[in-house]
N, C-alpha and C positions, 0 to 999 in steps of 0.2 A: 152600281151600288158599292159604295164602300163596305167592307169586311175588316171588322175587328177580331180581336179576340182580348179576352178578356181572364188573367188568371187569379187565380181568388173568387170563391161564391159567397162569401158572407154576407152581411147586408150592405156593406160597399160595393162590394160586388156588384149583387144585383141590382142595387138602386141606379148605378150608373149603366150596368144594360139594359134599366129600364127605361131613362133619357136616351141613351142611346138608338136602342129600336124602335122610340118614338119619334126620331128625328131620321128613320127612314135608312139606317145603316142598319147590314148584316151583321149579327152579333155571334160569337161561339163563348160560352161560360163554361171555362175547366175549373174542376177542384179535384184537389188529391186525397177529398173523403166524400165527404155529402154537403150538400149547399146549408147551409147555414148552422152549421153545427160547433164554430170552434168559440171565439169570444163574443159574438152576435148571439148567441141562444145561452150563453152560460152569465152575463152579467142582468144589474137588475130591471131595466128600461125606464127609469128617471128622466125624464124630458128635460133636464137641466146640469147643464156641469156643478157639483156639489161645493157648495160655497162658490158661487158664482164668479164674487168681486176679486178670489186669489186671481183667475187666470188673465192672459194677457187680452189683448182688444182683438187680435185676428180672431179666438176662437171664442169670443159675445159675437163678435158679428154672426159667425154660421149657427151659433146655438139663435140667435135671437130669431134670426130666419126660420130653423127650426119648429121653435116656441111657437110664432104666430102662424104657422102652416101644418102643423102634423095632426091636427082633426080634422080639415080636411083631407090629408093624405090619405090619415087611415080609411075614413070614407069612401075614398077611391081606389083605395085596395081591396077592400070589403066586394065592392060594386065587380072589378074585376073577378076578385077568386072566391067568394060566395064565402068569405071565413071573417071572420070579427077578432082582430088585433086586437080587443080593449082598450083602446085610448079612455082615458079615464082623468078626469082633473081631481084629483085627489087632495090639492094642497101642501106643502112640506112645511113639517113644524123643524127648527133647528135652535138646539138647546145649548150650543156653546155660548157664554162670556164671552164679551170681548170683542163680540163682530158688529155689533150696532155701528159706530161710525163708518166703517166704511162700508157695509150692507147698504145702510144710505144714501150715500155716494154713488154706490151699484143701481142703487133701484131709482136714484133722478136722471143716472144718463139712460139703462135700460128701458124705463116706464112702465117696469113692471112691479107692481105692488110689493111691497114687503114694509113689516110695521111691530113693534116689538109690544107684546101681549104679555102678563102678568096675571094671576087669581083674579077673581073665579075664570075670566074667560078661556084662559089655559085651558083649566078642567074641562070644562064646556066641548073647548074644540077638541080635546082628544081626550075622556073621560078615565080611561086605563092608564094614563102615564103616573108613574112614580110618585108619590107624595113630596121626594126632594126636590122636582123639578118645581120651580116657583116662577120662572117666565122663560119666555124663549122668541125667536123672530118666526113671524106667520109668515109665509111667501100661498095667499090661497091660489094663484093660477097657474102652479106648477102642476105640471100631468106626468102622469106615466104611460107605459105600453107594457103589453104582455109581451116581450120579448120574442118568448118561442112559438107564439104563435103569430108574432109579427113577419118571422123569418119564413114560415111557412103562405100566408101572406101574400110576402113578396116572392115567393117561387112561383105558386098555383101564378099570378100576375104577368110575368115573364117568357112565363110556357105560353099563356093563353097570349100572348102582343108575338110571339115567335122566335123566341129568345131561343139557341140550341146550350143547351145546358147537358157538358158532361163531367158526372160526376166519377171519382176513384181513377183520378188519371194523375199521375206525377208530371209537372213540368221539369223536365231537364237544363235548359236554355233557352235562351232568347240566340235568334237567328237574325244577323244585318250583315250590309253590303256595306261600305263604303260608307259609313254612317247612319244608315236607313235600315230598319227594321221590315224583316220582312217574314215573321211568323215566329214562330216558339216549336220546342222540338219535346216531346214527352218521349213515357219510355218505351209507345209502339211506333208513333209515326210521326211526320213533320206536319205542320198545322201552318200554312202560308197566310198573311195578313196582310194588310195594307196599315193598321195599325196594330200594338199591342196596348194594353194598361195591366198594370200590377196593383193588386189589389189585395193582397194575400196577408193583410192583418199582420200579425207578429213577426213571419213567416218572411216579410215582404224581400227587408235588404240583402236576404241570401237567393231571390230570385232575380236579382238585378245582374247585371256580366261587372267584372272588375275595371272598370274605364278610369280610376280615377278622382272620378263624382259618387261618391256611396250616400245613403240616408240612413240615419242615426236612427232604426227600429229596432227595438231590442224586446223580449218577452218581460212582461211583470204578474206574476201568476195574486189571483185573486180566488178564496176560496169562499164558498156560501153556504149557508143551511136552509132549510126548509121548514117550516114549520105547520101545522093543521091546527086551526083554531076555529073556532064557534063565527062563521059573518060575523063583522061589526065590531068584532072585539077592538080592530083596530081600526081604523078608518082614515089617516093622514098618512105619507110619507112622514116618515123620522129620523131627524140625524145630529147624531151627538158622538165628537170627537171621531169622527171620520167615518164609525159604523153608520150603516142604515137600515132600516126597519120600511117594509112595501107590501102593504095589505092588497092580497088580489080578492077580484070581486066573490069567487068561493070560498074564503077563507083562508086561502094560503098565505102566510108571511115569509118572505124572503128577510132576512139577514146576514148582511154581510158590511166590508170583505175585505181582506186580508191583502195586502201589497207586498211581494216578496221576490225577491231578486236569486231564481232558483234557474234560469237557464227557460229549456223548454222541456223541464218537468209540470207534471199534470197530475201528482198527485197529493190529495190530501192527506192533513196530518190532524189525530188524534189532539195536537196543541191547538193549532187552527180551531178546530170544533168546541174547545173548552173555552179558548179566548171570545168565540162568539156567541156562544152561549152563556155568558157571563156576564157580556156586554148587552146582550136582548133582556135578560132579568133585571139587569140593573135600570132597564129604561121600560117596562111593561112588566111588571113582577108575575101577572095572573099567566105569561107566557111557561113560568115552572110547571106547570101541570098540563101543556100542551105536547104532544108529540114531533120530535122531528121524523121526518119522513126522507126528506134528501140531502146529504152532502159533498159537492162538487166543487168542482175549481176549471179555472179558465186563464188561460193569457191575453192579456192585454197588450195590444202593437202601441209602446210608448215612446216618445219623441223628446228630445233633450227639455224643452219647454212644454210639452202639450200640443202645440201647434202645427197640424199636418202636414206631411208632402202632398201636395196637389201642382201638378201640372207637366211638364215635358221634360224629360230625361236631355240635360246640354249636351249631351255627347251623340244621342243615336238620334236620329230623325223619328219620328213617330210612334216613339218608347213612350208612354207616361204614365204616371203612377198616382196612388190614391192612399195613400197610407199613412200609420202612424197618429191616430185620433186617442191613443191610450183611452182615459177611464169614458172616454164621453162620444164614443162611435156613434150609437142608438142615437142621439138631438143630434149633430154635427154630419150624421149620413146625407140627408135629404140637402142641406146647400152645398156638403162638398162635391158630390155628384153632377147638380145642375152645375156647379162652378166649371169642374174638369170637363163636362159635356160644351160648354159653351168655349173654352180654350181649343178643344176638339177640332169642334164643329165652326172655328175660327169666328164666333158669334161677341156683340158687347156683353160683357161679363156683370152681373147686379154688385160685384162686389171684386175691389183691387184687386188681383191675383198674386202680387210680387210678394207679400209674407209669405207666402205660401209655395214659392216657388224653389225646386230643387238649387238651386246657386243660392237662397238665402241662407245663412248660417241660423240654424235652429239652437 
């Protein structure tokens, strides 16, 4: 039986040890805090890259894969670790100008619904939005997930198929011979492999060795608020001028988030929290008299284009890597996974690999 290891737990992480140990390979999952806790549990879980039609076509492909598989997935997570991710079709209302032609464009190659709405039905579909708003583009088979309880999910799931999953362990290095990869070294002891994958979100290009061949993942911190409001108040995904607004089923509203090119700082600023709270009022006004309850921030592993590292490090034999999904990890996990498992696992791939391959320029 082949042995991997696997560094990074986030839900890259473990989505790909979870193809992995379903394809019959010994899996080891290190991370240098707790499995799912870094930009997997801190952004909003939008099943959809936001404003779809900006990004390029490698990363519609894996969102579209996504799209029409993650209510089953969560199902199948569910059945596994006895926890309910909230997969939820929610709908996303998106209220900027301007995006009609080419949203149309998006939604005849995708074939997925989108269709520009105007009074009264506006009101109708999201009854609390602003009086200024006067029409917006409907996208109704956009879904969400509960994020953090997605992450957790996909642990109980991993442990239970026999995943070894150790958390609070520093990886130091990658260990090869002659080209060939043959385990990772932390800061107690040597971890032997027949393969390694890197996986480690923002984290990732400082865990790679210098050969050379580097990948362009650099931190972009995103900051959230929380909000407690009465069910119902809100009921759509919302998005206007880059914020987002995400009604979870007991009444929480996330908004956010903030893009900020800080390094791999992690904390929140006092401006962050006015600039989003300013932006939630201006698009749900009755949100002034709600409570925030959290505000957080996370980094984002972001790539020159959007468009991930997926696949085998040119320089070391059985190095490869998974990273680099910036704002859209949560949709984009689930095909990049199967993709890098089936590259693995020398398997035909559902979808081209070579965008996505470390020697492509991102």
């Amino acid at each position: 039986m082949s042995k991997v290891v696997i560094v990074g737990a986030g839900l890259i992480g473990m989505l790909t040890a979870r193809e992995l140990v379903n394809a019959g390979l010994e899996v080891i999952l290190l991370d240098k805090s707790r499995a799912g806790t870094e930009s997997s549990w801190a952004g909003g879980g939008i099943l959809s890259p936001l404003y779809p039609w900006r990004y390029p076509e490698p990363v519609l492909q894996l969102a579209g894969i996504g799209h029409e598989g993650y209510e089953s997935l969560a199902r199948s997570l569910q059945d596994e670790s006895g926890l309910d991710p909230e997969w939820t079709r929610s709908g996303m209302l998106i209220l900027d100008e301007n995006e009609t032609v080419a949203s149309e464009q998006w939604s005849s190659r995708s074939g997925i619904h989108c269709e520009e709405i105007t009074l009264p039905l506006l009101k109708q579909t999201e009854p609390s939005l602003a009086d200024a708003y006067q029409q917006a583009l409907w996208l109704p088979d956009v879904a969400q997930i509960r994020n953090p309880r997605l992450v957790k999910t996909v642990k109980q799931s991993i442990l239970s198929l026999g995943v070894t999953l150790i958390e609070s362990v520093e990886v130091e290095s990658m260990l090869f011979e002659s080209g060939v990869v043959t385990g990772v070294k932390t800061q107690d002891e040597i971890v032997t492999a027949d393969k390694v994958v890197i996986t480690g979100g923002a984290w990732s290009a400082g865990l790679l060795p210098s050969m050379g061949s580097e990948i362009k993942v650099e931190p972009v911190r995103g900051q959230m608020i929380l909000f407690k409001t009465k069910p119902g108040l809100i009921n759509r995904i919302i998005l206007s001028q880059g914020r987002y607004l995400i009604p979870r089923r007991d009444g929480h509203v996330l908004m956010g988030s903030t893009m900020e090119k800080v390094g791999f700082d992690k904390s929140t600023t006092a401006e962050a929290m006015n600039d989003l709270k300013a932006a939630a009022y201006d698009i749900i006004p009755e949100l002034r008299d709600c409570d925030i309850v959290k505000h957080w921030s996370g980094l984002r592993p972001s790539s020159p284009t959007g468009v991930p590292y997926i696949g085998e490090h040119p320089d070391i034999s059985g190095l490869f890597v998974n990273a680099g999904h910036y704002r859209n990890g949560v949709i984009l996990a689930p095909a990049s996974c199967k993709l890098l498992a089936d590259i693995m696992l020398d398997q035909p791939t559902d979808l081209d690999p070579s965008p996505f391959s470390l020697k492509t320029a991102h």
